[in-house]
N, C-alpha and C positions, 0 to 999 in steps of 0.2 A: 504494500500500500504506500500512499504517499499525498501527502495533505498539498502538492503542486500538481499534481499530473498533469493540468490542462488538457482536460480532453476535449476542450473545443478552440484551445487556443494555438496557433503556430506560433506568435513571437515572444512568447513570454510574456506579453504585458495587458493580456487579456484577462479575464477569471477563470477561476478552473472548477469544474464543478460536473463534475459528476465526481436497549429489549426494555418494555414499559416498567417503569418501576411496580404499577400495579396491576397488570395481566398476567399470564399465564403462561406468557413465553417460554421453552424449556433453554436452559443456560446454551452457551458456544464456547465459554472458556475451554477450564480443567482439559479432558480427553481428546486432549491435541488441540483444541480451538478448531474446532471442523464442524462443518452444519451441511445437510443438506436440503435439498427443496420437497419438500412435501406439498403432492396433489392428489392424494387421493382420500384422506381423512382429515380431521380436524380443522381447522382455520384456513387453509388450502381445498379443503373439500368444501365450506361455506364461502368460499371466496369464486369460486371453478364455479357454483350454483348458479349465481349470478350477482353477486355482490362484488362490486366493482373496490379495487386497492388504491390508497392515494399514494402519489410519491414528491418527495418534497428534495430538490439539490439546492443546498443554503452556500455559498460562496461570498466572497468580499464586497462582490458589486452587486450581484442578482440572487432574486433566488426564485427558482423554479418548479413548480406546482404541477401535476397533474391527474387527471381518474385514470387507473391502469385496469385492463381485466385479465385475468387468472395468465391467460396464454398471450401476456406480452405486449394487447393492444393498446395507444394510448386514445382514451376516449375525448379527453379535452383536459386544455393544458393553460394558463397563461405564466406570467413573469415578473416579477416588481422589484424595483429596488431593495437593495440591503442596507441598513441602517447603523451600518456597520461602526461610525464612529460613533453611535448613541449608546453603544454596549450591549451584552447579552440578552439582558430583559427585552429591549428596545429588540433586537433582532428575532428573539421568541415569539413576540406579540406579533409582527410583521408575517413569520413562519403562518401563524393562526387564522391573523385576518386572510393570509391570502388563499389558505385551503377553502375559508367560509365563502371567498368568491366562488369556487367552484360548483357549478350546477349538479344539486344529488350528492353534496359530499356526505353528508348523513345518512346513507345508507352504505358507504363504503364500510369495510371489515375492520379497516384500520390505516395508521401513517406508517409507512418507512420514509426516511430522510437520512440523505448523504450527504458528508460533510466534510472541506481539510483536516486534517491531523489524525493525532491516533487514537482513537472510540473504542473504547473498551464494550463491546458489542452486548454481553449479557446484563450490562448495569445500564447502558444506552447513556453514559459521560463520557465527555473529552476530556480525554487524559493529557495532551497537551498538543498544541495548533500553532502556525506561524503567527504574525503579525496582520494579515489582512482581516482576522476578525479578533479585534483585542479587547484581551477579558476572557478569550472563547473557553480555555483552557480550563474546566473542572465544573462547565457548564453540565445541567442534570437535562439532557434534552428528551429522553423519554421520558421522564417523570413531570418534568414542565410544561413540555407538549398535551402529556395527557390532562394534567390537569385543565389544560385551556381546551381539550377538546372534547376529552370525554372516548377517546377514541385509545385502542392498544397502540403502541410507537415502537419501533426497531429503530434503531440508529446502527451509522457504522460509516467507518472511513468513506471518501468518494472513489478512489480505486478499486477498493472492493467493489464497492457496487457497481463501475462500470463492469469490472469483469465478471461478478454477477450476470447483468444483463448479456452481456456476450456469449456468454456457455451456456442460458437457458433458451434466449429470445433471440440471439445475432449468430455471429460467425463462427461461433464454438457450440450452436446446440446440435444434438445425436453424440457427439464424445462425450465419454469417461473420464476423460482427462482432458485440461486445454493449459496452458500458459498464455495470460492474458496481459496484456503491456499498452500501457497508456503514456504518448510521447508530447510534451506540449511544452508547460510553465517548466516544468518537473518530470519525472521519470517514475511510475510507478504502477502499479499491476495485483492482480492476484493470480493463483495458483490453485486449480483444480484439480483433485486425483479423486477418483472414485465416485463422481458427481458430488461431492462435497467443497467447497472452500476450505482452501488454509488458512488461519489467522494470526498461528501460532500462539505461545503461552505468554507475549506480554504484546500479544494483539499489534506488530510489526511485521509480520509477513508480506511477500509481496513488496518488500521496500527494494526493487531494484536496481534503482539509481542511484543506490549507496554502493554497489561493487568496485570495489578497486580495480582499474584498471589502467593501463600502461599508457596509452594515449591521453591521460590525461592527468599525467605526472607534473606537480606543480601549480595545477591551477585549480584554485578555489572553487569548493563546493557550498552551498547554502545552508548545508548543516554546521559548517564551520570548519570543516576538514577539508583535506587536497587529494586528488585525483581520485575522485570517484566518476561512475557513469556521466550523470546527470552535469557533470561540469565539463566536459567533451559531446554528449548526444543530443542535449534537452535544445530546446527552441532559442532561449536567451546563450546560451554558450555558443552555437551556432554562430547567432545574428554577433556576439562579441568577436569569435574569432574573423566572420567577415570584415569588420570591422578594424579590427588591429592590421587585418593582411591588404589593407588599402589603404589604411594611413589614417583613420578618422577619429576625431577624437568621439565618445563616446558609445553606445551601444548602436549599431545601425539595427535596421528593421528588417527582418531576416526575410520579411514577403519581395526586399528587394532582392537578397540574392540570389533569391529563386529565380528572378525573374531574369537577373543577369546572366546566368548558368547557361543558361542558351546560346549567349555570344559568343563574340571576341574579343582578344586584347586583355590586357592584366587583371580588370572588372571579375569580366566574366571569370576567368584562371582561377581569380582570389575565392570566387561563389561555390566552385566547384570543388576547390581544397575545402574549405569550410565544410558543405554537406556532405562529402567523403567523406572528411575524417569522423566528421560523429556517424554517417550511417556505419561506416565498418567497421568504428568500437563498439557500437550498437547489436550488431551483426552474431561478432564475435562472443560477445555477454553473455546471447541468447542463446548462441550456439553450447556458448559453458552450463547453463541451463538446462537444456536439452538433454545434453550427453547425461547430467546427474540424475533427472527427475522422466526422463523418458515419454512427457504428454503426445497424446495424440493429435494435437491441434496448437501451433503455435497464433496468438490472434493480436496486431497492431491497430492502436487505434489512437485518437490525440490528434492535434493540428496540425504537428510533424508531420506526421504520417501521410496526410492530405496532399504532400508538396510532390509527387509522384514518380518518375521516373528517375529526377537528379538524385532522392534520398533512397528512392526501393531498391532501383538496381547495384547498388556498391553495398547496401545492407545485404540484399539476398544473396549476393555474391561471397559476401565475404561468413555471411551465417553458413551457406552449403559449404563451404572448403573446413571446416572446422567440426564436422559432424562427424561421430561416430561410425561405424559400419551400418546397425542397426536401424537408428532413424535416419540415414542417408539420404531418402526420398522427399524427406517431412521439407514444405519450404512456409514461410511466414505468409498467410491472410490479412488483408484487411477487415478492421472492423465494418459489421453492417449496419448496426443502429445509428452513427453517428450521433447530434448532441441529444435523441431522445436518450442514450443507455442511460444517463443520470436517473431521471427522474424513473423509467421502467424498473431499473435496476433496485433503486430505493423502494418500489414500493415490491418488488421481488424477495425484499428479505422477510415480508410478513409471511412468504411460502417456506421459511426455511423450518427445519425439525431439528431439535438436538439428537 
């Protein structure tokens, strides 16, 4: 997981976004931190009847509402500001009035809501979040929510629940297993084995833009450390290193060097180093991934991702040469839901079963 992913943003400077204290939720910690989706009994079997699911992606700028039903559809959705410098309360109330916009939300089963940081999933708090929603950190959002709503609440990181959404409703559903990657603000994902989500035991799985690696020795990562993923692959270290390799001062905007990468001349040269070198540490990561965890579906998704041919072909290229014998075949998917996975996703974890 990872409280940046950006899964609807390419330059980093967008938002990124994609268990009730008093219901009945069964836990996700303890026994691995694993859950899976339940559809045929319980809160999944009343929800499949006809009882539509809300999903809520709360981010720094926006936050995004919608009715979900059982098998992924979004029925209606809108959008509203995030009140973000007004503090937690202020952002809670915001969360509530804008579900009560929605036509029929009283009859929905329940809320799930995705969010930055790390969400300890069985208690529905954040355990702790960057600076774009400040205060956010040891917020009670299932127990807040419910009380404003009246309704059950799942909370949980926004990676997760994009990759949620992908292994149920998008490019990873019919596999057992998928590895799901979100490339945007940030770097981050979850990990499917056995139709379950990993979470792990202090609910950080999935953070894979923290890996150390080689290309990006030196240079500054956001968590405070140097050469990890996400300071060579993600959207703003891109749009930086275009930037340093042309001479500019500050962070250029990486939808230009996409758009240079086409050309001629030192420009375009600079565009192409740039989304080379992050796609093929990108590549590589995965590919170390792969070899460990064996999924049957690797699935990309994020604003990165969107930028097409300059960033796929030097990732997929450099993913296939670093593969084992065994998944030799496997190559990297794009994501299908684009920026619905948030909200689908979020309201996907009222399907989950301990």
């Amino acid at each position: 997981m990872s409280g940046t992913s950006g899964t609807g943003d390419t330059n980093g400077t967008g938002d990124t976004n994609g268990t009730s204290g008093t219901s009945d939720r069964g836990g996700m910690g303890g026994m691995g931190g694993m859950a899976g989706v339940r559809t045929t009994s319980g809160a999944g079997a009343s929800a499949g009847a006809g009882r539509p699911l809300i999903g809520a992606d709360v981010g720094g700028t926006k936050i995004a509402v919608g009715l979900v039903t059982a098998d992924g559809g979004l029925l209606d959705s809108l959008v509203r500001p995030t009140p973000a410098a007004e503090g937690p309360t202020a952002v809670l109330d915001a969360v509530a009035a804008a579900v009560t916009e929605l036509p029929g939300w009283q009859r929905a089963s329940g809320l799930g809501i995705g969010t930055g940081g790390v969400v300890d999933r069985d208690a529905g708090v954040v355990l702790s979040a960057n600076d774009l929603l400040p205060g956010w950190a040891g917020t009670r959002l299932a127990a807040e929510l419910n009380a404003r709503l009246g309704l059950p609440v799942a909370a949980d990181n926004d990676a997760n629940v994009f990759a949620l959404a992908e292994q149920v409703h998008g490019a990873g559903a019919g596999s057992d297993s998928a590895l799901c990657v979100s490339v945007g603000t940030g770097i981050g994902g979850g990990l499917v084995a056995g139709g379950r989500l990993l979470r792990g035991a202090h609910w950080t799985a999935g953070e894979f833009g923290h890996i150390a690696v080689p290309e990006a020795a030196g240079r500054p990562c956001n968590c405070g450390r140097e050469g990890h993923l996400e300071a060579v692959s993600s959207g703003p270290a891109m749009a930086a290193r275009f930037a340093a390799l042309t001479g500019r001062d500050g962070v250029a905007d990486l939808r230009e060097a996409v758009a240079a990468a086409d050309g001629t001349g030192p420009t375009a040269e600079a565009a192409r180093t740039a989304l080379t070198e992050g796609a093929r540490a990108l590549g590589r990561a995965l590919a170390g991934l792969v070899n460990t965890v064996d999924p049957e579906r690797v699935v990309i998704g994020g604003g990165v991702a969107s930028i097409g041919a300059p960033f796929w072909q030097p990732l997929t290229d450099a993913f296939a040469a670093e593969l084992l014998p065994g998944p030799a075949q496997l190559r990297p998917v794009p994501a299908a839901l684009g920026p619905r996975a948030a909200v689908i996703g979020a309201a996907t974890l009222l399907l989950e079963d301990g």
